[in-house]
C-alpha positions as CSV (number, residue, x, y, z in Angstrom):
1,X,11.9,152.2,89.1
2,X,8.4,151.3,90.0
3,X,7.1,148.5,87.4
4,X,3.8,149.8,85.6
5,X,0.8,147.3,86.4
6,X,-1.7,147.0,83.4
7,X,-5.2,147.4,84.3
8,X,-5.9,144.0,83.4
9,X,-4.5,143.5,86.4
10,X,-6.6,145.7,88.6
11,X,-9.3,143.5,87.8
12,X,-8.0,140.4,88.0
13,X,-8.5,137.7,90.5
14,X,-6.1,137.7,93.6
15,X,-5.2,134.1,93.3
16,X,-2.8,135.5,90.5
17,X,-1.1,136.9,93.9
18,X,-1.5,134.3,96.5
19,X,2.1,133.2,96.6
20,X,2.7,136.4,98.4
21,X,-0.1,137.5,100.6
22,X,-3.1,135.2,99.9
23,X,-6.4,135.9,101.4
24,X,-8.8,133.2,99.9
25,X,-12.0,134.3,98.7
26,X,-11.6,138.2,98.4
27,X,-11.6,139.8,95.1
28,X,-8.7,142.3,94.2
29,X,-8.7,145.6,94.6
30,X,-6.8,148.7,93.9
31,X,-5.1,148.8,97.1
32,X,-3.8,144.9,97.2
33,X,-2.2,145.4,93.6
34,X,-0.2,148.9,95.3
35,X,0.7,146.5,98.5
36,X,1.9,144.4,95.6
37,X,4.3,146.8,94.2
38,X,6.8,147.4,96.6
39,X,7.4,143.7,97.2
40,X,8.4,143.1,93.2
41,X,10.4,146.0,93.2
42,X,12.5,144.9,96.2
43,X,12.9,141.1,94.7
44,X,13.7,143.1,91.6
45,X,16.0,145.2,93.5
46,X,18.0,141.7,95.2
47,X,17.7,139.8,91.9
48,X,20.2,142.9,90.4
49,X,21.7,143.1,93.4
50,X,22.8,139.6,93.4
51,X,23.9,140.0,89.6
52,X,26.1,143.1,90.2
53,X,27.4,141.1,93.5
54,X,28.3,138.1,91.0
55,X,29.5,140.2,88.4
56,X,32.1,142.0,90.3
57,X,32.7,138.8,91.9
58,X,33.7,137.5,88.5
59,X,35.5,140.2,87.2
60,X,37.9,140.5,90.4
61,X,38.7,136.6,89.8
62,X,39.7,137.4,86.1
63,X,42.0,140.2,87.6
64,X,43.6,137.7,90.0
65,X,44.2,135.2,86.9
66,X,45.4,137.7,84.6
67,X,47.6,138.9,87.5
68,X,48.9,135.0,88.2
69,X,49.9,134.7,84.8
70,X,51.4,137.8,84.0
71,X,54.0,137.7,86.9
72,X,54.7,134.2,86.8
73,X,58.3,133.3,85.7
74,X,58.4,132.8,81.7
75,X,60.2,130.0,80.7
76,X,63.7,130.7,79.1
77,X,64.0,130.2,75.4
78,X,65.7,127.5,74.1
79,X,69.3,128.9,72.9
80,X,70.1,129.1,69.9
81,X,73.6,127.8,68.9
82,X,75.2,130.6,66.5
83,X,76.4,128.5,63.1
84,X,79.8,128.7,62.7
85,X,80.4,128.8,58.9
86,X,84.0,129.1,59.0
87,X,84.5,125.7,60.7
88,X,81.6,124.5,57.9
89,X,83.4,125.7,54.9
90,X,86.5,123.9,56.1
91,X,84.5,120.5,56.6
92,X,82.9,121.2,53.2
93,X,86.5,121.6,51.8
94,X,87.9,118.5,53.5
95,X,85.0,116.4,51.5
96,X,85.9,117.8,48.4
97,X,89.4,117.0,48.8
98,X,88.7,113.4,50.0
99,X,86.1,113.2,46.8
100,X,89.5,114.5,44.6
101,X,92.0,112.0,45.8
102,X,89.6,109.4,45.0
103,X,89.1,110.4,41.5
104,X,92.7,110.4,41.3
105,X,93.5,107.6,42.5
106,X,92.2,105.9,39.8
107,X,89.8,103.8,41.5
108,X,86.3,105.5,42.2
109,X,84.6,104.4,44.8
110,X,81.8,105.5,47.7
111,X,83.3,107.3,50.3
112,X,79.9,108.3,51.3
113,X,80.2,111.3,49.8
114,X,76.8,111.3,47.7
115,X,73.4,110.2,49.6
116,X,71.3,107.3,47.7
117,X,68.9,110.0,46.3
118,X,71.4,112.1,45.1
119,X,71.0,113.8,41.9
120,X,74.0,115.8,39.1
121,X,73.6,118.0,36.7
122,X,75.8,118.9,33.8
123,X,76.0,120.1,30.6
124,X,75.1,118.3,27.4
125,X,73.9,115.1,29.0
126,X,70.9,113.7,31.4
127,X,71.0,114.2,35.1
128,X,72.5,111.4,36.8
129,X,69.8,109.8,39.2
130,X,70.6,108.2,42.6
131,X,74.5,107.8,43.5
132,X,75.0,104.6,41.7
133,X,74.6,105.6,38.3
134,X,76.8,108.7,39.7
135,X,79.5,106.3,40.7
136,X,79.1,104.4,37.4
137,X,79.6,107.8,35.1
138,X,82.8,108.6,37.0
139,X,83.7,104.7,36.6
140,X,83.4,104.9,33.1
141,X,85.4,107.8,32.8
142,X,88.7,106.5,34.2
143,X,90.5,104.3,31.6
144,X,93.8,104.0,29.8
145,X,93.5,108.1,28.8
146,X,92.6,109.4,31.6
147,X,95.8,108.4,33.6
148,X,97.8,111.2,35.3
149,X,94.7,113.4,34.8
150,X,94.5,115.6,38.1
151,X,91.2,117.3,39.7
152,X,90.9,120.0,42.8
153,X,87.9,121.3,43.7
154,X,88.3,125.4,45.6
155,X,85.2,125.4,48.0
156,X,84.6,129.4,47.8
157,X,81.6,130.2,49.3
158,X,79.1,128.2,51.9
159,X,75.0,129.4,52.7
160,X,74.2,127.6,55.6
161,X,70.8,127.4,57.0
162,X,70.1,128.4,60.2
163,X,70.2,125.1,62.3
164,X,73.0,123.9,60.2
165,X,70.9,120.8,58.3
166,X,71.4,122.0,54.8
167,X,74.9,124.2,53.1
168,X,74.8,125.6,49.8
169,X,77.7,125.0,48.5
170,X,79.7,127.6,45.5
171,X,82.9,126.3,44.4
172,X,85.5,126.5,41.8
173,X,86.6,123.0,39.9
174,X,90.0,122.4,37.7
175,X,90.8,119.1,35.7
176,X,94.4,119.5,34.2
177,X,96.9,116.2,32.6
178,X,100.0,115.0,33.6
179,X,101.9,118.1,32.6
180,X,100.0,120.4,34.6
181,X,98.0,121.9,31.3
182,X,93.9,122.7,32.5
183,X,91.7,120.0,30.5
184,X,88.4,121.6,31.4
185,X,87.7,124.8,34.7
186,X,84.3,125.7,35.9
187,X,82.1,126.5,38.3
188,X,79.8,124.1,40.6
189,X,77.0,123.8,43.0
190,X,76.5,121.7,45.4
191,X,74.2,120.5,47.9
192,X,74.6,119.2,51.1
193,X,72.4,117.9,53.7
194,X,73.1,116.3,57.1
195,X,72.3,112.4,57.9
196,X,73.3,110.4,60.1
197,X,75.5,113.1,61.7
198,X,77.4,113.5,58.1
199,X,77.3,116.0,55.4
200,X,76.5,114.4,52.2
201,X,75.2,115.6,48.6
202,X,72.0,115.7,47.5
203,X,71.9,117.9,45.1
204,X,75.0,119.3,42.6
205,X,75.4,121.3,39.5
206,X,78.3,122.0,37.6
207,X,79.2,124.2,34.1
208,X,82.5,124.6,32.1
209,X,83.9,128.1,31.9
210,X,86.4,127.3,28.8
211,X,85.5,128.1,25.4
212,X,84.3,125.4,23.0
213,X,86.7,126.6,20.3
């Protein structure tokens, strides 16, 4: 499209127009400014042109990229190991068996079964902080009367989380004397969270399922 020239420009002086065909010392005229046209339409013309040229230019070198990336070899996920809760609730179980000949043994002691932050929870008393005082409550518990007393712990079910760090575990817990007669059943949670390459107890909750009568 041919730009339109004001008429201000008709009668202005032609060193406004040197730079492209500059005749010192001749006024403008109607003609000049028409001779002057054409030549800003065609560096119009190359100026968009040269845009368009750069344009597609740009847009073909985006296609390439976009191309690169999208056949280039992705790299393979990092497998996942599936958990194998079976072999888990059977390494849960063999703790808890290991925690009940200890009891029974008549001499408590840490078999590494509760980490240092651990915390317990039962009924009608204050959460035990940290495994000493743990260790301590069970310590106190094992005099002259409590001799031939008997505990198993029944791991029943295991949650385990999906990179194996941390099992929930639901069990079953029965305390019975010398004679073979229950002393107190229940129910228990516990815990467990792997350090050091060991399962230990963090957490664990446990409630009585006889009657108080």
């Amino acid at each position: 499209m041919v730009p339109i020239i004001p008429a201000a420009y008709i009668l202005t002086c032609r060193r406004h127009f040197r730079p492209l065909y500059e005749k010192p010392g001749e006024p403008c005229t109607r003609i000049e400014i028409k001779n002057y046209i054409p030549l800003i339409t065609r560096s119009k013309s190359k100026n968009l042109h040269c845009m368009k040229y750069k344009f597609t230019e740009a847009f073909l070198l985006s296609c390439l990229v976009s191309l690169a990336v999208a056949c280039s070899p992705k790299k393979e996920e990092a497998a996942v190991m599936p958990v194998d809760k079976d072999k888990i609730k059977q390494e849960i179980q063999a703790k808890e068996n290991e925690f009940a000949d200890v009891y029974n043994s008549g001499e408590f002691k840490n078999i590494g079964y509760y980490a240092e932050d651990a915390i317990s929870y039962s009924q009608n008393r204050q959460p035990l902080v940290g495994r000493q005082a743990i260790i301590d409550y069970y310590k106190a518990g094992l005099d002259s009367s409590s001799r031939g007393v008997k505990i198993s712990f029944t791991t029943n079910e295991v949650f385990v989380c999906s990179d194996a760090n941390q099992v929930l575990e639901v069990g079953y817990y029965k305390l019975v004397d010398s004679t073979g007669i229950p002393l107190n059943t229940g129910n228990y949670m516990v815990l467990f969270e792997k350090r050091n390459g060991q399962y230990v107890s963090v957490r664990e909750m446990s409630v009585s399922d006889m009657s108080n009568e």
